[in-house]
N, CA, C and O of each residue as an XYZ file, in Angstrom:
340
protein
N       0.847     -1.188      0.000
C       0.000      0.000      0.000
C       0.892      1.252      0.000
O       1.846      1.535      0.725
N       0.227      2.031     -1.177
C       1.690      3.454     -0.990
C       0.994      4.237     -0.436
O      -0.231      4.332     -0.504
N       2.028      5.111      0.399
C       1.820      6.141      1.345
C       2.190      7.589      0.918
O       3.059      7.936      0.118
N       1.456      8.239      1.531
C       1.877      9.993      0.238
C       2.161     10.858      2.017
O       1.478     11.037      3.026
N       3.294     11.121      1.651
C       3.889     12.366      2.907
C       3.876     13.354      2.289
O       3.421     13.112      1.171
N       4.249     14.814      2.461
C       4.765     16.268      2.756
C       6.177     15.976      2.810
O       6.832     15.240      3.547
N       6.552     16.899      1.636
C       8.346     16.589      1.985
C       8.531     17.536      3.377
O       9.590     17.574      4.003
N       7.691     18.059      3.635
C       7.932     19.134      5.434
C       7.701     17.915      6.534
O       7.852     18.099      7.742
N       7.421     16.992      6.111
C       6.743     15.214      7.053
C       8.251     14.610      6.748
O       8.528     13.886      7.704
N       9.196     14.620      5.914
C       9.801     13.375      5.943
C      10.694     12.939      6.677
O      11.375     12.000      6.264
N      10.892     13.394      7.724
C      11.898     13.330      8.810
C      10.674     12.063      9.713
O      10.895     11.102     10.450
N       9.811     12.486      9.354
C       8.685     11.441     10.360
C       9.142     10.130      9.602
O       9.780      9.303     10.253
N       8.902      9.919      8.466
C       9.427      8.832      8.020
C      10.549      7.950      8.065
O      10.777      6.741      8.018
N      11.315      9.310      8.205
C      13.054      8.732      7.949
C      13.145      8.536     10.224
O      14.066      7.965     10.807
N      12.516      8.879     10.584
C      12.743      8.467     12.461
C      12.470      7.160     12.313
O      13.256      6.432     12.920
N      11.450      6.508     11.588
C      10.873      5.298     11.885
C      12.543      3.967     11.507
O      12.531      2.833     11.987
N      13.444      4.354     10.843
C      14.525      3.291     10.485
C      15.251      3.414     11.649
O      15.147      4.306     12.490
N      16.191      2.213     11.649
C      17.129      1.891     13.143
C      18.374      2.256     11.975
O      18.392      2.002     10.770
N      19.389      2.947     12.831
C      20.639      3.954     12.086
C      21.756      3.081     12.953
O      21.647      2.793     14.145
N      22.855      2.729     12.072
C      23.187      3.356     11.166
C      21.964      2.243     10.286
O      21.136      1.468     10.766
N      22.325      2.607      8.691
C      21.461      1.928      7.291
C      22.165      2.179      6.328
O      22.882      3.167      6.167
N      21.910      0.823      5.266
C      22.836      1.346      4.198
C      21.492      1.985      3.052
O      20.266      1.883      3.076
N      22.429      2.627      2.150
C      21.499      3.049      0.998
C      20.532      1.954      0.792
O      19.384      1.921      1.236
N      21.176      0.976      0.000
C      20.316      0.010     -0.486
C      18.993     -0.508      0.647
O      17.989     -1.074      0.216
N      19.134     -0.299      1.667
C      17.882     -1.066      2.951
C      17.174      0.528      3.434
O      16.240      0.829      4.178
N      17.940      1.156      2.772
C      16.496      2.652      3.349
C      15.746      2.564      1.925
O      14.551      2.270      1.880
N      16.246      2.741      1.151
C      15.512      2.476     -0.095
C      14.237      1.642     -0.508
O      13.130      1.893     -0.985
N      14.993      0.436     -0.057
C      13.884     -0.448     -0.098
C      12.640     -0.248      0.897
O      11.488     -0.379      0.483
N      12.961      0.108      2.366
C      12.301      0.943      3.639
C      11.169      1.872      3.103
O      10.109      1.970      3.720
N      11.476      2.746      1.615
C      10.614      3.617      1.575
C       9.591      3.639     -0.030
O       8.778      4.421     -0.524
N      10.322      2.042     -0.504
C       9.701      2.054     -1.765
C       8.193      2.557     -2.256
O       7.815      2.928     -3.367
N       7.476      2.424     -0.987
C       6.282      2.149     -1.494
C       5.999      3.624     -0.580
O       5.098      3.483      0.247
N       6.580      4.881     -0.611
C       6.189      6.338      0.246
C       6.516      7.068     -1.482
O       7.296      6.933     -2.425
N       5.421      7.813     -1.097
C       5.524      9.045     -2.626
C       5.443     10.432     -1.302
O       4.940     10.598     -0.191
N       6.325     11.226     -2.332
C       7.064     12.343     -1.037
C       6.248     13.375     -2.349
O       6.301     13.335     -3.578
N       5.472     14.310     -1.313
C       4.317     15.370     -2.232
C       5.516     16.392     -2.558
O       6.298     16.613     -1.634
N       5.773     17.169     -4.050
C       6.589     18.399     -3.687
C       5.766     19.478     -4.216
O       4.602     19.625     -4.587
N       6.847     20.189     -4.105
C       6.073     21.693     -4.577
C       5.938     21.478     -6.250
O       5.114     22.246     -6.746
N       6.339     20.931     -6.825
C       6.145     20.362     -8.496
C       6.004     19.225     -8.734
O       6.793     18.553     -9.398
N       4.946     18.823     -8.214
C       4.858     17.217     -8.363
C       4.746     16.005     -6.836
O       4.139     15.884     -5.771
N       5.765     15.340     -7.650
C       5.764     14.073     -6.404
C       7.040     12.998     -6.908
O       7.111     12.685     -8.096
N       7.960     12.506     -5.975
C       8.400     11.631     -6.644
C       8.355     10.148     -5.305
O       7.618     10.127     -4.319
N       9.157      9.293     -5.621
C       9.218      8.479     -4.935
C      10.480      8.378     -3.787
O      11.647      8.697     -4.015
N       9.981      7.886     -2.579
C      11.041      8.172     -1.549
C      12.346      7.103     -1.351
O      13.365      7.158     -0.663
N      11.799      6.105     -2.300
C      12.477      4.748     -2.250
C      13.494      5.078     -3.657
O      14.162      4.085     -3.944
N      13.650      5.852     -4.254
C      14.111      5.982     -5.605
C      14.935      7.131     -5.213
O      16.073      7.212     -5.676
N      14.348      8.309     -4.162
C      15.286      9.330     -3.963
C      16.366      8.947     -3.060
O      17.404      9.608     -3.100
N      16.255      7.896     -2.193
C      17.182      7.582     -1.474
C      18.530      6.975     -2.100
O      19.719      7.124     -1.817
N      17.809      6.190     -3.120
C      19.014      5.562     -3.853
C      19.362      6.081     -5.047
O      19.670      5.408     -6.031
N      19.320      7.351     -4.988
C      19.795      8.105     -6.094
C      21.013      9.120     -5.115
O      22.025      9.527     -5.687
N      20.827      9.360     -4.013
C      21.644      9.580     -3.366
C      23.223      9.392     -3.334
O      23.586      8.816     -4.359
N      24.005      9.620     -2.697
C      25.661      9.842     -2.911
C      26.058      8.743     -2.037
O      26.811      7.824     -2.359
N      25.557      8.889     -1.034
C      25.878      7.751      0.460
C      25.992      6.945      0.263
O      25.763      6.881     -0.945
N      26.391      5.449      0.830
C      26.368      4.259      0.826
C      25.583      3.630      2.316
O      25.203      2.513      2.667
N      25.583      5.099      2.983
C      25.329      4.415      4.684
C      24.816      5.376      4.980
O      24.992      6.200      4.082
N      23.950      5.973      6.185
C      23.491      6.693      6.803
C      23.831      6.847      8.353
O      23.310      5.866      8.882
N      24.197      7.295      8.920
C      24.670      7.166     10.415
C      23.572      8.332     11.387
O      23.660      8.659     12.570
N      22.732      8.680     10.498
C      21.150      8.992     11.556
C      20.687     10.083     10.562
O      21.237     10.660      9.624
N      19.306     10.151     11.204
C      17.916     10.898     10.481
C      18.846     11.856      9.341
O      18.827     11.910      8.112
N      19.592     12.512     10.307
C      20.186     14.259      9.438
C      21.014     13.497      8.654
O      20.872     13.965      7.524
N      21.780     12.612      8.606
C      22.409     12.606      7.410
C      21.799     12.115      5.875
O      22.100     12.616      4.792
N      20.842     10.971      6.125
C      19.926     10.816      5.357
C      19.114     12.091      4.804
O      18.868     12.291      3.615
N      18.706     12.998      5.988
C      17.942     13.983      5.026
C      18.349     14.787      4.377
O      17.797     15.372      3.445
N      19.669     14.945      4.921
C      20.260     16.323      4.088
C      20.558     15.262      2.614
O      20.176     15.702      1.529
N      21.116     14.143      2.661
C      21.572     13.756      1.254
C      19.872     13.648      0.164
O      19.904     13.896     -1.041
N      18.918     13.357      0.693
C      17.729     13.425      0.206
C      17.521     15.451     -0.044
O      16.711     15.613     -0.957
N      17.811     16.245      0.276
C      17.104     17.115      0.315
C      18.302     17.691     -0.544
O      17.916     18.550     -1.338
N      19.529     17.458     -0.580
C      20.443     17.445     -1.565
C      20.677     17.138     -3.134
O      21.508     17.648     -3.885
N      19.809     16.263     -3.380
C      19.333     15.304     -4.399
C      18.337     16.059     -5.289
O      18.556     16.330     -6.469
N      17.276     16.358     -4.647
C      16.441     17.007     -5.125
C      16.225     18.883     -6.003
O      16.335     19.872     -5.279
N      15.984     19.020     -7.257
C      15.876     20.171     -7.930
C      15.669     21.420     -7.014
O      14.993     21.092     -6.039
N      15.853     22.110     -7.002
C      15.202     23.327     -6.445
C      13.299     24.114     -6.325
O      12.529     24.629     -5.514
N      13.403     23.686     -7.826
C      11.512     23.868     -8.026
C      10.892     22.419     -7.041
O       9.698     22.453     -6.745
N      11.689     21.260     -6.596
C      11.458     20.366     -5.795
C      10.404     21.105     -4.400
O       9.360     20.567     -4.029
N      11.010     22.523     -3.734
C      11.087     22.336     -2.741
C      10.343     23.884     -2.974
O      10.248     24.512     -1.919
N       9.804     24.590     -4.196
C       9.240     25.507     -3.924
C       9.814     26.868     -4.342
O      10.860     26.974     -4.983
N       9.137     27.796     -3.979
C      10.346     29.130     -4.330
C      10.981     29.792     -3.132
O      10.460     29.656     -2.025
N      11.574     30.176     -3.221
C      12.309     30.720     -1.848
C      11.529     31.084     -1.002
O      10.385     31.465     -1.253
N      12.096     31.012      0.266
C      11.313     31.670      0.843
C       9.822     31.465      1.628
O       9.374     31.972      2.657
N       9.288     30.535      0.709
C       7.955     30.137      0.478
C       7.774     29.245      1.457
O       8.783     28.669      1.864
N       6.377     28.894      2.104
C       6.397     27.923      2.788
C       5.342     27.301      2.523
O       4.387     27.761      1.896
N       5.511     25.405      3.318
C       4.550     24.476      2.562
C       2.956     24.844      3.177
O       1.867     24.714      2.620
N       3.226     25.248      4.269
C       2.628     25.870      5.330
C       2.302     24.507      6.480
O       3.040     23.523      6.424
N       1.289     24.552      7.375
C       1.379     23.662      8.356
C       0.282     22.280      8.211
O      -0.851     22.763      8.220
N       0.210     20.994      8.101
C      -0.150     20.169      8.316
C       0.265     19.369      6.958
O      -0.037     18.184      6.824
């Protein structure tokens, strides 16, 4: 069953894994999560492993390489916010 988050939610997602993790087992962890953006949607299991890492050693490092990954129109226009819920 796929699950649709708020990329402003995905830290909720990424708490739920036991750290450290390698790329390949967060990936698979999130195959089936579609992450909402400000242009679209992509998949959370596909952004992970498009990533640079091989390992994750907790939440922040995973997110920053995920939030790293991603376009700029990904995340909105400056400034801007997703707003709350």
């Amino acid at each position: 069953m796929t699950r649709e988050v708020k990329l402003s939610r995905v830290d909720d997602e990424l708490e739920e894994l036991s750290y450290p993790i390698s790329r390949d087992d967060a990936a698979v962890e999130f195959e089936e999560v579609t992450v909402l953006l400000a242009d679209g949607e992509a998949n959370l299991g596909e952004l992970v492993s498009e990533t640079g890492s091989d390992s994750y050693r907790s939440v922040d490092d995973l997110k920053t390489e995920i939030h790293n990954s991603l376009p700029r129109e990904a995340v909105g226009e400056p400034y801007q916010s997703e707003g709350e819920g």
